[in-house]
C-alpha positions in Angstrom: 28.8 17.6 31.1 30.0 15.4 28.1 29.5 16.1 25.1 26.5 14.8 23.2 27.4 11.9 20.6 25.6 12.6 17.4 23.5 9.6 15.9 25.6 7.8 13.2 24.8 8.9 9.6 22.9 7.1 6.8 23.5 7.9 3.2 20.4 8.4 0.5 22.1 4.8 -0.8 22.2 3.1 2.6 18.3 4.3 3.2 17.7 2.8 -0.6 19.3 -0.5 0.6 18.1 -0.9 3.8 14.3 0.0 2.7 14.6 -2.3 -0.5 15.4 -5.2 1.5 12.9 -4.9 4.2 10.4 -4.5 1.1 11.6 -7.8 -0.2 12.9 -6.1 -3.7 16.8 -7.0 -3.5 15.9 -10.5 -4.3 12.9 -12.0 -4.6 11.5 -14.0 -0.7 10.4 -17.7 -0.9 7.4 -16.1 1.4 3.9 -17.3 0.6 1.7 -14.4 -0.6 -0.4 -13.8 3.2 3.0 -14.0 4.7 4.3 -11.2 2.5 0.8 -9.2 2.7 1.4 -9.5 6.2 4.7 -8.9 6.7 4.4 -5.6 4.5 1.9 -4.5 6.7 -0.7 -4.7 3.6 -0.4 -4.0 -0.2 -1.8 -0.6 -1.7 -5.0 -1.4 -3.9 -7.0 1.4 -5.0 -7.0 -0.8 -8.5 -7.3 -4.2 -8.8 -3.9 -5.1 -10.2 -1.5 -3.5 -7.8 -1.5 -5.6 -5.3 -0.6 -8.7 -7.9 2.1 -6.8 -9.6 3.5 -5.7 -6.4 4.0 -9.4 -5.2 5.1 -10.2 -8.4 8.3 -7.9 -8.3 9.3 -9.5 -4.5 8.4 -12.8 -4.1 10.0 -16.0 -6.0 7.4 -18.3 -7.8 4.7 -15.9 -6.9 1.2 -16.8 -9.3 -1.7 -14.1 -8.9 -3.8 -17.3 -8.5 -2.4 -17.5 -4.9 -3.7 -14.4 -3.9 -6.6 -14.7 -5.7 -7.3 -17.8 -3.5 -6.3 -16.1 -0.2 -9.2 -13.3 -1.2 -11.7 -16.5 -1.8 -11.1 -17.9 1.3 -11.3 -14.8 3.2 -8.1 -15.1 4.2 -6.8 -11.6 2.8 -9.5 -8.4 1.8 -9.5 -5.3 0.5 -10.6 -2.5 3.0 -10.5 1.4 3.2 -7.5 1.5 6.0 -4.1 3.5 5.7 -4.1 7.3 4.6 -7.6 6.5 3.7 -7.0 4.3 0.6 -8.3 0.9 -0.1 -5.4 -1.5 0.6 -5.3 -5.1 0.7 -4.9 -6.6 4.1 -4.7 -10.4 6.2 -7.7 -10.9 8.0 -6.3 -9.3 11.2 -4.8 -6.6 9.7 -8.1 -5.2 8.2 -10.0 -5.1 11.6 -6.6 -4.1 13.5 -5.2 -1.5 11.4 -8.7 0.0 10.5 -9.5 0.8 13.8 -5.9 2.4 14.5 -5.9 5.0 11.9 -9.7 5.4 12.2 -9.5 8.4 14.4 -6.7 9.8 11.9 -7.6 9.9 7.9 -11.0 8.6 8.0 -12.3 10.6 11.1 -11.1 13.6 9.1 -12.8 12.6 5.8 -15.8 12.7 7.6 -15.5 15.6 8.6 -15.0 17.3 5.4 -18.3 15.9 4.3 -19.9 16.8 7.2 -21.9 20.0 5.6 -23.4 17.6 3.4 -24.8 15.5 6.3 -27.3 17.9 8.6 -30.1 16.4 10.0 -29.0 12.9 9.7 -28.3 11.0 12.3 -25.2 9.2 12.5 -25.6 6.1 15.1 -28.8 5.6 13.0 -27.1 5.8 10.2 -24.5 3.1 10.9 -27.3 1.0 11.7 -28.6 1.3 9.3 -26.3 0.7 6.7 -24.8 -2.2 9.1 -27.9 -4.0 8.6 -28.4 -3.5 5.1 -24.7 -4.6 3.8 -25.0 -7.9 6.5 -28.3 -8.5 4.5 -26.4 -9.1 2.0 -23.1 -7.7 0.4 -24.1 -4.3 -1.5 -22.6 -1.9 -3.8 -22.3 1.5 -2.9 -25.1 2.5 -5.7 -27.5 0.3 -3.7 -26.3 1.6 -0.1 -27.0 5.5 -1.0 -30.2 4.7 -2.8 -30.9 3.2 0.8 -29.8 5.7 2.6 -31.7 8.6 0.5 -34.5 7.1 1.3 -34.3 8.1 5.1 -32.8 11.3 4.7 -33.2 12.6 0.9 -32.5 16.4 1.7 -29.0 15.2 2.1 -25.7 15.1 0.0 -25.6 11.3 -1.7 -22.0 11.6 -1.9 -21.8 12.2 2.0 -24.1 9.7 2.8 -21.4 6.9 1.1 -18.8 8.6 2.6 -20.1 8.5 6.1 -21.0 4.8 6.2 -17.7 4.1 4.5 -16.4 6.2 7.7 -18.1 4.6 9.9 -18.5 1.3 9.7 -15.5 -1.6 9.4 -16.9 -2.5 5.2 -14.4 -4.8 3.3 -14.9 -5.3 -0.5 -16.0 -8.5 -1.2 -14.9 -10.8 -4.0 -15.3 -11.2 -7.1 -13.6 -7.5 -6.4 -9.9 -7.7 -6.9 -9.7 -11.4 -8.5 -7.3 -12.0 -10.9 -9.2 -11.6 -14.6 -11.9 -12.2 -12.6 -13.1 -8.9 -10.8 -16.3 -7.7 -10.6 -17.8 -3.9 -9.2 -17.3 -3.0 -5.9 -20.1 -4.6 -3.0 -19.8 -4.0 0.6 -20.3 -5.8 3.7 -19.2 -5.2 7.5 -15.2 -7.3 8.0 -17.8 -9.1 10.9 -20.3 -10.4 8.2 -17.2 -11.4 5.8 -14.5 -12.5 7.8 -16.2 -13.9 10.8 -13.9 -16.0 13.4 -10.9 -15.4 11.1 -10.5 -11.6 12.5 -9.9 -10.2 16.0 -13.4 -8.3 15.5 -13.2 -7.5 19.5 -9.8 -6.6 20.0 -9.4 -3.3 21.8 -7.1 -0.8 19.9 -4.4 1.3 22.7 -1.1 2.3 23.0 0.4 -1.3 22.9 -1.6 -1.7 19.2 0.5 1.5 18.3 3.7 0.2 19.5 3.3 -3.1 17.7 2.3 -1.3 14.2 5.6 0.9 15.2 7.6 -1.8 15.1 5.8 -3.7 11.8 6.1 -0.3 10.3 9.7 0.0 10.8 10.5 -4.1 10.2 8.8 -3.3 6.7 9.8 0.2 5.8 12.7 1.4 7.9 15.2 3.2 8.9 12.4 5.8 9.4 11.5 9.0 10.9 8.2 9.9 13.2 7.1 11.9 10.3 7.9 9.1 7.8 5.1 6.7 9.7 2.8 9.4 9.5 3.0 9.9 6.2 2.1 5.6 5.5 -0.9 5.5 8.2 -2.1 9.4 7.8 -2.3 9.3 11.6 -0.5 12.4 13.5 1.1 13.0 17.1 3.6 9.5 17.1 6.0 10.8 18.8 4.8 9.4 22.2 5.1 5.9 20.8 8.6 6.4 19.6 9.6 7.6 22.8 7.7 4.7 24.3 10.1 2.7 22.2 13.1 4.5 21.6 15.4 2.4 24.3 14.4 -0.5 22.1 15.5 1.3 19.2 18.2 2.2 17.1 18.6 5.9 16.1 20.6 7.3 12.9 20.3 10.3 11.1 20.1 11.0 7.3 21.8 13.7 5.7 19.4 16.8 6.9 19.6 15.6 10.2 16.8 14.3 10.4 16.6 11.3 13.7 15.8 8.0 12.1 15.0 5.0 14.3 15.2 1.3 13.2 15.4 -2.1 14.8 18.1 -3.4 16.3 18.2 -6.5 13.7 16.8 -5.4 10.8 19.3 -6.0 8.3 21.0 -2.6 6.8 23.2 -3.9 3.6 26.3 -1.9 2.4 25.2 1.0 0.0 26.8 -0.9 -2.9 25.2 -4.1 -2.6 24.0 -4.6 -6.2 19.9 -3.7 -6.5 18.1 -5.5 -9.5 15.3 -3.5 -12.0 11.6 -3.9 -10.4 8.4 -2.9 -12.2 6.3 -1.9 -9.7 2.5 -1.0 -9.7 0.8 2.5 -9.4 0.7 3.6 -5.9 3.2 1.0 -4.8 3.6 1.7 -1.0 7.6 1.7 -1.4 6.4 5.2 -2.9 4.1 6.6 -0.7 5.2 5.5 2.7 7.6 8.0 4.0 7.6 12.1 4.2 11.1 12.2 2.5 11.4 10.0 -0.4 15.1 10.5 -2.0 15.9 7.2 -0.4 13.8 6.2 -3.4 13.3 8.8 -6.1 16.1 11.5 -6.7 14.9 14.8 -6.1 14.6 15.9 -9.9 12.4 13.4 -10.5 10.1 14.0 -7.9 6.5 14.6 -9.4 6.9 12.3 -12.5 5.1 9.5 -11.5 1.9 11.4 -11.4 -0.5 12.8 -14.1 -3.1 15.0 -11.3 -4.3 11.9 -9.1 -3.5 8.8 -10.6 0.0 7.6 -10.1 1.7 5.2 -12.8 3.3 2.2 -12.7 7.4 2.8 -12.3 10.2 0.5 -12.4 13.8 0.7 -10.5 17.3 0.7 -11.6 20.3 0.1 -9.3 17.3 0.4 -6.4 15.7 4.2 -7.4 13.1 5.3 -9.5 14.4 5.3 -12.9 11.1 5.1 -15.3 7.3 4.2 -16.2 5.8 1.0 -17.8 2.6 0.1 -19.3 0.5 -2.8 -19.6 -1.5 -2.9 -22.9 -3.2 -5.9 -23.9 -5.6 -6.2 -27.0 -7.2 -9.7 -28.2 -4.5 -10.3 -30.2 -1.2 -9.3 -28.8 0.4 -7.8 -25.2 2.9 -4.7 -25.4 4.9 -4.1 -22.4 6.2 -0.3 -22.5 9.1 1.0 -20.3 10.0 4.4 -21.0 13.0 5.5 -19.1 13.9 8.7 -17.4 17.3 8.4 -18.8 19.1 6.8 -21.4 20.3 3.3 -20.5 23.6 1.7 -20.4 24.2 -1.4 -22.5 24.2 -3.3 -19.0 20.6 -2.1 -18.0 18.6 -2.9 -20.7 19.2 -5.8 -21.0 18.5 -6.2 -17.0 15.5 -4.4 -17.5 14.2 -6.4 -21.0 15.2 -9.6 -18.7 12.7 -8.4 -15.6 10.3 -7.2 -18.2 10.2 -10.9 -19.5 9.8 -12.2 -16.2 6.7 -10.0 -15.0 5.1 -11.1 -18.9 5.1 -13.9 -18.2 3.6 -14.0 -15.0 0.8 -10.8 -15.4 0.5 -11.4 -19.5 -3.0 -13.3 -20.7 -2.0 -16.7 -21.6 -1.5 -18.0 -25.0 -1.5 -14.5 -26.1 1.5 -13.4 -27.8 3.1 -10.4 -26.6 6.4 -8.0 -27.3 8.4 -5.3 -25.0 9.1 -1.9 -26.4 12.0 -0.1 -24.8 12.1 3.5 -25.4 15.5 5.5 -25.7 15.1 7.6 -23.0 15.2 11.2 -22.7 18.6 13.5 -22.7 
């Protein structure tokens, strides 16, 4: 029997490269804004801003009035989908991608709040609530003061939580419009989004395969346990294996099989990666089990301060710092605080991409200045 060939290897850099470019950050795409939403299988919003500072650092021309406009028409939304988190998704990909990671994430949140929930009802509950949010959009205040009133021995906090479970609710604008944004109201994606999403589609194993293959076309080379990690769902395997004579396998350094599609580019580990500022809970950091194609190993954990993640920018492709937005009536202060000290070379790369994201996120007409701290030794 012949010997088994081992899968080729991928370097930490060649993992940085390829992921970069399938996340449009070695050079900014001419793609429209629902063309990138789409094709990075949706944007991480849990704030309003995220999702305009992440287009921002990979699409040329990009102007947050573009997505803006795409949330107006009902083109794009923002929904409670992948790992549980309120991203921004196209029309399709709310409904779609709900309903696939609904028995994952969200079915377990549901359960966690479960206690809080005896004696109610849940297909009355989702009834409910259905027909209160159609009524009109609602925010979540409203919705448990509604449903308190059918069941008041019960936990408020669950009661949110289970129609949030349960039912497909997008947030509807002015939530999430650029300078614009207003408290969070509710309605079902069938009341919002009408004709314009595949509210009857059936969800099954060819769904799966086709969010395999978006998931590796925007985040790959990539292991089971890497898509897990983005959608929160467990038990992939099957698909993979489904897929895997379509596939291209590697390995990373731990050995660790990677799979990838066949023409998905994979750029030399020296192709030259320009500074990004990205936004808190950008999805290039939260989408894969292992993330030292991204951030070195002795930076893991700086990012975050308990929960809340902070906005970080890249050097030569990896994690290299944070950046801050603060903005007063009378001036804007950009803040980039480095991990490191900086070479002559990249601060002025990074002072240049700091301009550039000013002047597309900064208030207009209000004057503004970039402080670049030394770094630490």
């Amino acid at each position: 029997m012949a010997p088994t060939t081992a899968p080729p290897l991928l370097s930490p850099r060649a993992l940085n490269r390829a992921t970069l470019d399938r996340q449009l950050l070695l050079r900014r795409s001419p793609l429209g804004a629902e063309q990138a939403v789409r094709h990075l299988v949706g944007l991480q919003a849990q704030n309003t801003k995220p999702p305009y500072h992440a287009l921002a650092a990979r699409l040329d021309g990009f102007r947050p009035e573009e997505l803006s406009g795409l949330m107006e028409s009902r083109a794009v939304a923002r929904i409670v989908s992948l790992r549980s988190t309120v991203h921004t998704h196209t029309a399709e990909d709310a409904v779609v991608l709900r309903r696939l990671v609904q028995a994952g994430a969200i079915d377990r949140e549901l359960r966690m709040f479960r206690k809080g929930l005896d004696g109610v009802d849940l297909d009355r509950l989702a009834g409910l609530a259905t027909a209160y949010v159609e009524e009109r959009p609602r925010t979540p205040k409203e919705l448990r003061g509604h449903l308190l009133e059918v069941w008041p021995d019960a936990d408020p906090q669950a009661l949110t939580i289970a129609a949030r479970c349960l039912l497909l609710m997008v947030q509807v604008t002015p939530r999430g419009l650029w300078r614009r944004s207003g408290q969070v109201a509710l309605t079902t994606a069938a009341a919002w989004f009408g004709d314009r999403g595949p509210l009857d589609t059936a969800v099954d194993d060819t769904t799966l395969d086709a969010t395999v293959l978006r998931y590796l076309g925007a985040f790959g080379p990539a292991s089971v346990q890497d898509m897990q990690t983005w959608c929160g769902l467990t038990r992939l395997r099957p698909a993979f294996e489904r897929l895997r004579s379509d596939l291209l396998v590697f390995r990373d350094e731990r050995g660790t099989e990677l799979f990838d599609l066949p023409d998905a580019p994979r750029p030399d580990e020296d192709t030259p990666a320009p500074p990004r500022l990205l936004p808190e809970f950008d999805n290039l950091l939260l989408s894969h089990a292992d993330r030292t194609r991204v951030v070195p190993a002795d930076l893991r954990g700086r990012t975050w301060t308990g929960n809340q993640s902070h906005p970080v920018f890249l050097l030569d492709g990896f994690l290299a710092g944070l950046w801050r937005l603060e903005e007063a009536r009378t001036r804007t202060t950009l803040v980039l605080e480095p991990f490191r000290p900086l070479t002559r070379p990249q601060r002025t790369a990074l002072l240049a991409e700091a301009e550039y994201t000013l002047s597309l996120l900064g208030p207009e007409g209000v004057p503004y200045e970039i402080v670049l701290s030394e770094g630490e030794r």
